[in-house]
MARTI-802153 format. One record per residue (C-alpha): residue number from 1; chain; x, y, z. Coordinates in steps of 0.1 Angstrom, whole numbers. Layout:
! residues N
<nr NUM	kette A	east X	north Y	up Z>
...
//
This chain:
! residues 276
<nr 1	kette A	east 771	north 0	up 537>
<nr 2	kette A	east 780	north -30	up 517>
<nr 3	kette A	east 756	north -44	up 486>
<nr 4	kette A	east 744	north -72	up 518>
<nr 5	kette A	east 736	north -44	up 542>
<nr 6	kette A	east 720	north -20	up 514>
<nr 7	kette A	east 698	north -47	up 504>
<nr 8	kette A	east 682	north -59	up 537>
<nr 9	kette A	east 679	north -22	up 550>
<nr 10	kette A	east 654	north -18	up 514>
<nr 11	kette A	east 636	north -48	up 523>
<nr 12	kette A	east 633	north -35	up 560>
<nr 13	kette A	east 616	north -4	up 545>
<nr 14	kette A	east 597	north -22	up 521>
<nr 15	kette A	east 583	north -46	up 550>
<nr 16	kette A	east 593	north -79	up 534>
<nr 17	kette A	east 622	north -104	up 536>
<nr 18	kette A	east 649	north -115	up 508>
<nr 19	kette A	east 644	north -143	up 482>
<nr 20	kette A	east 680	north -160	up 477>
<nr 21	kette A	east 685	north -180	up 450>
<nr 22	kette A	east 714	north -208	up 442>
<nr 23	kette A	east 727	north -216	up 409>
<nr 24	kette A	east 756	north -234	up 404>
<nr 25	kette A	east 782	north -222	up 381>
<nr 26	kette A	east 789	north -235	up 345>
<nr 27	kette A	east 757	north -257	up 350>
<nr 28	kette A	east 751	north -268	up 327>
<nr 29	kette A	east 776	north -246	up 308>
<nr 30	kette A	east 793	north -212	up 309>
<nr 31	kette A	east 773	north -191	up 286>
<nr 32	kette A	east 736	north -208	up 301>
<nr 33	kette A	east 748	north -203	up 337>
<nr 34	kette A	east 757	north -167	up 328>
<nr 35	kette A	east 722	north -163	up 311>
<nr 36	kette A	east 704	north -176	up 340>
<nr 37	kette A	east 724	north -156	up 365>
<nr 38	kette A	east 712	north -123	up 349>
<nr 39	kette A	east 677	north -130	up 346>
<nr 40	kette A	east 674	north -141	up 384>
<nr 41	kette A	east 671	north -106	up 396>
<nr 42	kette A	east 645	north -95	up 371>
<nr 43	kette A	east 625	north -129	up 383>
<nr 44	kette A	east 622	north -116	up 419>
<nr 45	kette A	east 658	north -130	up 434>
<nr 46	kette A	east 667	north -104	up 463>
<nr 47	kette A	east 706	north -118	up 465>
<nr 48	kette A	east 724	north -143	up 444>
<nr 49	kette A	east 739	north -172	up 459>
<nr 50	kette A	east 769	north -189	up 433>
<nr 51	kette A	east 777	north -223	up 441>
<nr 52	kette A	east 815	north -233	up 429>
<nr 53	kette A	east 817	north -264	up 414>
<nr 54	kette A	east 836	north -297	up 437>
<nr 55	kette A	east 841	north -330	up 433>
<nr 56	kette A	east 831	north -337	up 469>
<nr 57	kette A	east 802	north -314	up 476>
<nr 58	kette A	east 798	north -333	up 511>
<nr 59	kette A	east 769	north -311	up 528>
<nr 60	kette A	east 747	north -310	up 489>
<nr 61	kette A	east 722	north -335	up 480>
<nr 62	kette A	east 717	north -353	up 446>
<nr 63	kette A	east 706	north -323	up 425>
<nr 64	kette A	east 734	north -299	up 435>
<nr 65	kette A	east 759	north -328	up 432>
<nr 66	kette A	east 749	north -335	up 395>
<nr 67	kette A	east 750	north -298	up 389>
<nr 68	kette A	east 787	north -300	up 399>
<nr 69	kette A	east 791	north -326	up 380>
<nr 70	kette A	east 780	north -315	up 345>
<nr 71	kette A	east 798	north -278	up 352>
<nr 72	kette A	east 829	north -295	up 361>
<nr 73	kette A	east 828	north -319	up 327>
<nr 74	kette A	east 817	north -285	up 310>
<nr 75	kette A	east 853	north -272	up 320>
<nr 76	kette A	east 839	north -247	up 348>
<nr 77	kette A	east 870	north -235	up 367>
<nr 78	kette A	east 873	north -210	up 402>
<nr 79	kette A	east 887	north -184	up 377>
<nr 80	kette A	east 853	north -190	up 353>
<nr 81	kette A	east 829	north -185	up 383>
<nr 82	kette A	east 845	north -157	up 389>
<nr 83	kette A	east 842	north -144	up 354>
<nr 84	kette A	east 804	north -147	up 354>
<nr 85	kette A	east 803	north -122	up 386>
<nr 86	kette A	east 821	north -94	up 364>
<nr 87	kette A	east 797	north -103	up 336>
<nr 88	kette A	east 769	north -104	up 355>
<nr 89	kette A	east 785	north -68	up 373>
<nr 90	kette A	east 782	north -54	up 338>
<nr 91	kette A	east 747	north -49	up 340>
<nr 92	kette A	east 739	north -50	up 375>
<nr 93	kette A	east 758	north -31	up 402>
<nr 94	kette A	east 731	north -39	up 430>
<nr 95	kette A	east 721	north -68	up 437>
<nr 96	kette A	east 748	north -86	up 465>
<nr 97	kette A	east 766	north -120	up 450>
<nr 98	kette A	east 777	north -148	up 473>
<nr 99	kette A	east 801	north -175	up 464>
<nr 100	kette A	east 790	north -207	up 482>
<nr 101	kette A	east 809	north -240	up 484>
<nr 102	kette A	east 840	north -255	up 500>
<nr 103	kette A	east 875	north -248	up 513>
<nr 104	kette A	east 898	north -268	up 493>
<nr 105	kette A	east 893	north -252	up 455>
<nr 106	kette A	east 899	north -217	up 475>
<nr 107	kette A	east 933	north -233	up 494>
<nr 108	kette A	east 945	north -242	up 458>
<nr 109	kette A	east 936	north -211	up 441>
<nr 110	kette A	east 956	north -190	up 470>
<nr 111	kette A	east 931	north -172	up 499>
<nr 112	kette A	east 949	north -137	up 494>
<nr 113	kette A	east 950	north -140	up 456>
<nr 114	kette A	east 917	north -153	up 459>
<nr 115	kette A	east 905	north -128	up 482>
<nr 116	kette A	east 919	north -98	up 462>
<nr 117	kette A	east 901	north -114	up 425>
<nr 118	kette A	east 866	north -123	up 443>
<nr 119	kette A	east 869	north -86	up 456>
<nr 120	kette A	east 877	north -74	up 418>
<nr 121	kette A	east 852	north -94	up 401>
<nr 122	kette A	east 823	north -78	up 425>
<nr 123	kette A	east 819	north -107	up 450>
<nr 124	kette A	east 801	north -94	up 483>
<nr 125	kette A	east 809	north -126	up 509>
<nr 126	kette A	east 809	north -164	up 511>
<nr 127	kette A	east 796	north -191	up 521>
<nr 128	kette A	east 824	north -222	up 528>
<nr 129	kette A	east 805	north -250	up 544>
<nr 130	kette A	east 835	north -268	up 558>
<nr 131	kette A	east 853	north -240	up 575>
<nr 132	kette A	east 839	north -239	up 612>
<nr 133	kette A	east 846	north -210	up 634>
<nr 134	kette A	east 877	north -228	up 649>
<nr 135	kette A	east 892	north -220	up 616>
<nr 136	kette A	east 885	north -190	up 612>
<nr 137	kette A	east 922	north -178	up 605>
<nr 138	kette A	east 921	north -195	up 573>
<nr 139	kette A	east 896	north -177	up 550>
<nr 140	kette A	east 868	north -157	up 574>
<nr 141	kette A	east 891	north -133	up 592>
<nr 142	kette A	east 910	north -125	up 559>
<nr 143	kette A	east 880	north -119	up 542>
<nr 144	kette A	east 867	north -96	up 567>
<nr 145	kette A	east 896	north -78	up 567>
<nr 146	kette A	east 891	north -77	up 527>
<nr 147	kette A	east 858	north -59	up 534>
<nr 148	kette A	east 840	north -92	up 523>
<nr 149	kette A	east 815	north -111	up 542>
<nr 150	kette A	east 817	north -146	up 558>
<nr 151	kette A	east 784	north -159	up 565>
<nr 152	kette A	east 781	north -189	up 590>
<nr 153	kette A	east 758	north -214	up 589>
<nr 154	kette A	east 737	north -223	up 621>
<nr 155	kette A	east 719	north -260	up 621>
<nr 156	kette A	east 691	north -276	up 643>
<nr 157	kette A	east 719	north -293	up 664>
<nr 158	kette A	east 736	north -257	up 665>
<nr 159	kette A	east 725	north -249	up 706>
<nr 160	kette A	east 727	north -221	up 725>
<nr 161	kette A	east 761	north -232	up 743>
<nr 162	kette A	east 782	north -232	up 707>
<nr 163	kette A	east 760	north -200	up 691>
<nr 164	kette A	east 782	north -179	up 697>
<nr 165	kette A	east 809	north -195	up 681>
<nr 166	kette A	east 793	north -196	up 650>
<nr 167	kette A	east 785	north -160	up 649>
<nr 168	kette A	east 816	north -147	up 666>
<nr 169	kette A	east 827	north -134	up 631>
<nr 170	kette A	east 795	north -136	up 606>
<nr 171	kette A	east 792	north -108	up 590>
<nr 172	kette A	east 761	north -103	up 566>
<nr 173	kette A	east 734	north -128	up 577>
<nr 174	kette A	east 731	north -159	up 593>
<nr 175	kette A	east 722	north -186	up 573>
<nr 176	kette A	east 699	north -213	up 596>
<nr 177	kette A	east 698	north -251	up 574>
<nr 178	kette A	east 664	north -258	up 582>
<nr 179	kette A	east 670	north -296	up 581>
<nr 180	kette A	east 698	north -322	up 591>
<nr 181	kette A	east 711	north -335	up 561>
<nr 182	kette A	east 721	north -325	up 526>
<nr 183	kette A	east 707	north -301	up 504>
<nr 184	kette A	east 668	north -306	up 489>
<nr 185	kette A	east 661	north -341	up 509>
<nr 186	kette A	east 629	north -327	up 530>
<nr 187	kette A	east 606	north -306	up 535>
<nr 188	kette A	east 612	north -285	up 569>
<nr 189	kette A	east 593	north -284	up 599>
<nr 190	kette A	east 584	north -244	up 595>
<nr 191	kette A	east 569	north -239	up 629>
<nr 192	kette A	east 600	north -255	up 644>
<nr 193	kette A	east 620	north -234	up 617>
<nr 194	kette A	east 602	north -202	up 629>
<nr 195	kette A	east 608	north -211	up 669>
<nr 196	kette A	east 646	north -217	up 658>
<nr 197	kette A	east 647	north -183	up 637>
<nr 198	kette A	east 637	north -161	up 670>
<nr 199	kette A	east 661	north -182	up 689>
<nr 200	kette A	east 695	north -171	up 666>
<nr 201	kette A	east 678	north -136	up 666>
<nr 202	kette A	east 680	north -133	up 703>
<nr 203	kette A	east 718	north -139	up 700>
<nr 204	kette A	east 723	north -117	up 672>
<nr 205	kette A	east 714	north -85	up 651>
<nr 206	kette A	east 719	north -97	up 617>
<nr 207	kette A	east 696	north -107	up 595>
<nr 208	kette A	east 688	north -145	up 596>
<nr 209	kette A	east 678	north -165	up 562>
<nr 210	kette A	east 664	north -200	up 559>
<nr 211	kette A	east 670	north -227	up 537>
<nr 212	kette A	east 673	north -264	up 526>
<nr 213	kette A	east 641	north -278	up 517>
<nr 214	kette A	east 622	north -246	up 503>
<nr 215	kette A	east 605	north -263	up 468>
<nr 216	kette A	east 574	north -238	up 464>
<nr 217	kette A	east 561	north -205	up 467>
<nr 218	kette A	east 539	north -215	up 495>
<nr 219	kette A	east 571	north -232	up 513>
<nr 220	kette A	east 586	north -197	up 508>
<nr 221	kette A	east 556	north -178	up 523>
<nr 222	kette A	east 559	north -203	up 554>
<nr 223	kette A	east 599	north -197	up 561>
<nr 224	kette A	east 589	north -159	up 549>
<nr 225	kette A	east 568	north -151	up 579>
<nr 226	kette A	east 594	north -161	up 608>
<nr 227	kette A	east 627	north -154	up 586>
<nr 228	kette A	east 644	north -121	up 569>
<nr 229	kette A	east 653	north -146	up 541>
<nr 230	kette A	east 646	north -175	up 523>
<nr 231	kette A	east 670	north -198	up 505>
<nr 232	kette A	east 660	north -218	up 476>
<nr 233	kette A	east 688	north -241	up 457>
<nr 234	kette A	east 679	north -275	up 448>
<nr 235	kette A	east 644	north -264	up 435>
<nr 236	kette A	east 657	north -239	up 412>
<nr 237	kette A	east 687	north -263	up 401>
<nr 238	kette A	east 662	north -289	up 392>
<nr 239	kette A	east 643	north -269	up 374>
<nr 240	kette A	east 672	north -260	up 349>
<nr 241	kette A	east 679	north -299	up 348>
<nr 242	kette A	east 644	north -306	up 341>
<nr 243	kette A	east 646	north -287	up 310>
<nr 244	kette A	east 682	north -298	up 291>
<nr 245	kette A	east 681	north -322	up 261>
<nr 246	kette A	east 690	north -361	up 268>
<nr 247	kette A	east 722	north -352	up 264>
<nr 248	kette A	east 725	north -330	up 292>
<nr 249	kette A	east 724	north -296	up 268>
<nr 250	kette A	east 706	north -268	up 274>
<nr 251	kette A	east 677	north -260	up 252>
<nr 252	kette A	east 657	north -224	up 245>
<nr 253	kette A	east 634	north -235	up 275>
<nr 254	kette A	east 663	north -233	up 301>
<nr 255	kette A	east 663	north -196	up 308>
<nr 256	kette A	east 626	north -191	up 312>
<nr 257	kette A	east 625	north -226	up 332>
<nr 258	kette A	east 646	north -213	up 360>
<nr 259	kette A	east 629	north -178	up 358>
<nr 260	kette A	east 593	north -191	up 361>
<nr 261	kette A	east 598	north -207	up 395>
<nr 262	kette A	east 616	north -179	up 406>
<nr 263	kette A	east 590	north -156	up 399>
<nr 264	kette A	east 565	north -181	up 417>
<nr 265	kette A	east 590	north -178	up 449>
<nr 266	kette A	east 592	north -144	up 445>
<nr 267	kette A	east 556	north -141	up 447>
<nr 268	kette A	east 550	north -168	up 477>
<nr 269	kette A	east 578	north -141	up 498>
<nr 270	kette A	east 563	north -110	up 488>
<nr 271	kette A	east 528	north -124	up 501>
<nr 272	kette A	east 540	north -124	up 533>
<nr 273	kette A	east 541	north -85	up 547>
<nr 274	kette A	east 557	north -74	up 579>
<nr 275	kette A	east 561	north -47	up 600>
<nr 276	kette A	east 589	north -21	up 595>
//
């Protein structure tokens, strides 16, 4: 089984879904990002979600965007991000790493070469929000055959006649966007979120994860009880901005900003128990 599968099958035994946590790379520079990407897992983060840095993050609201912003102007490159997954594979062999972002830094870097140095550097699957399935030539069906993952997103407007579409060739969960819109603009609707969940699960056997919009631990516990997963970016993003100088630096209060909410999300999924 692949680190995706492994994981899920634990939480299955242990009777409790996955925490996944964004961080964008180089944010708000190399060494920080690399620092916060270790302590996630020891904070209660189930799977690690990397975003790579664009200039046109079209799907991401304000937070995220900014977050590209200051790794790009802090030099972050496709071959950095990729650095910080071997680091972080130094000291941690387990816990699955998705890249998350867009198509064009991946066209410019060269999918096979691409491919062949995510697979090196101990990435498990992706996330490219601007690849839908009638491209899946391009980057998902290579990277399945790469023994890497390509997880599709699903959406409220996703119905029941273009499902199967989008999970033709998923391979490691389906990731439902609780809202329309970008990234960390609202809070969802859960009981409509739940309703949605058992809907995609109908269609499919893979695990399906929530986000967009998940701020709390008590937001987590709500998406927890109808989802295998919750998602939570632009909280924990914000919470590193929230605690870098005026200038944009980060200070000794980064590290333990970001790990503090994720511990309280941790906690808010972990409340919710379910039946194995």
């Amino acid at each position: 089984m692949s680190r995706i599968e492994r994981r899920f099958e634990l939480l299955r035994t242990e009777g409790r879904s996955a925490l996944l946590t964004f961080i964008t790379a180089g944010d708000p520079d190399y060494d920080t990002s690399l620092a916060v990407i270790k302590a996630l897992p020891e904070a209660g983060a189930d799977i690690i979600e990397i975003g790579m840095p664009f200039t046109d993050p079209m799907a991401d609201g304000p937070a995220i965007q900014l977050a590209a912003q200051r790794a790009l102007k802090g030099g972050q490159t496709l071959v950095r991000t990729l650095d910080l997954v071997r680091e972080l594979r130094e000291q941690d062999d387990d816990t699955p790493v998705i890249l998350m972002g867009y198509y064009n830094p991946i066209y410019i870097y060269g999918v096979d070469r691409f491919l062949a140095d995510a697979k090196e550097a101990g990435v498990d699957g992706f996330i490219v929000v601007d690849l839908p399935p009638e491209e899946d030539g391009e980057l998902c069906l290579p990277a399945l055959r790469a023994g890497l993952s390509f997880v599709r997103l699903a959406t409220p407007t996703t119905d029941d006649a273009r499902l199967p579409s989008v999970l033709a060739n998923t391979s490691g969960f389906v990731y439902y966007v609780s809202i329309t819109g970008v990234t960390g603009t609202a809070v969802p609707d859960f009981d409509a979120v739940a309703a949605s969940v058992a809907r995609i699960k109908r269609h499919t056997d893979l695990p399906v994860v929530v986000g967009f919009g998940v701020r709390s631990g008590d937001h987590a516990a709500a998406i927890a009880r109808g989802a295998d997963g919750v998602v939570v970016g632009s909280a924990v993003v914000d919470a590193l901005r929230n605690s870098l100088d005026a200038e944009g630096r980060a200070t000794e209060n980064t590290v333990p900003a970001v790990s503090a909410l994720v511990r309280e999300l941790a906690e808010g999924v972990r409340s919710v128990s379910k039946d194995t």
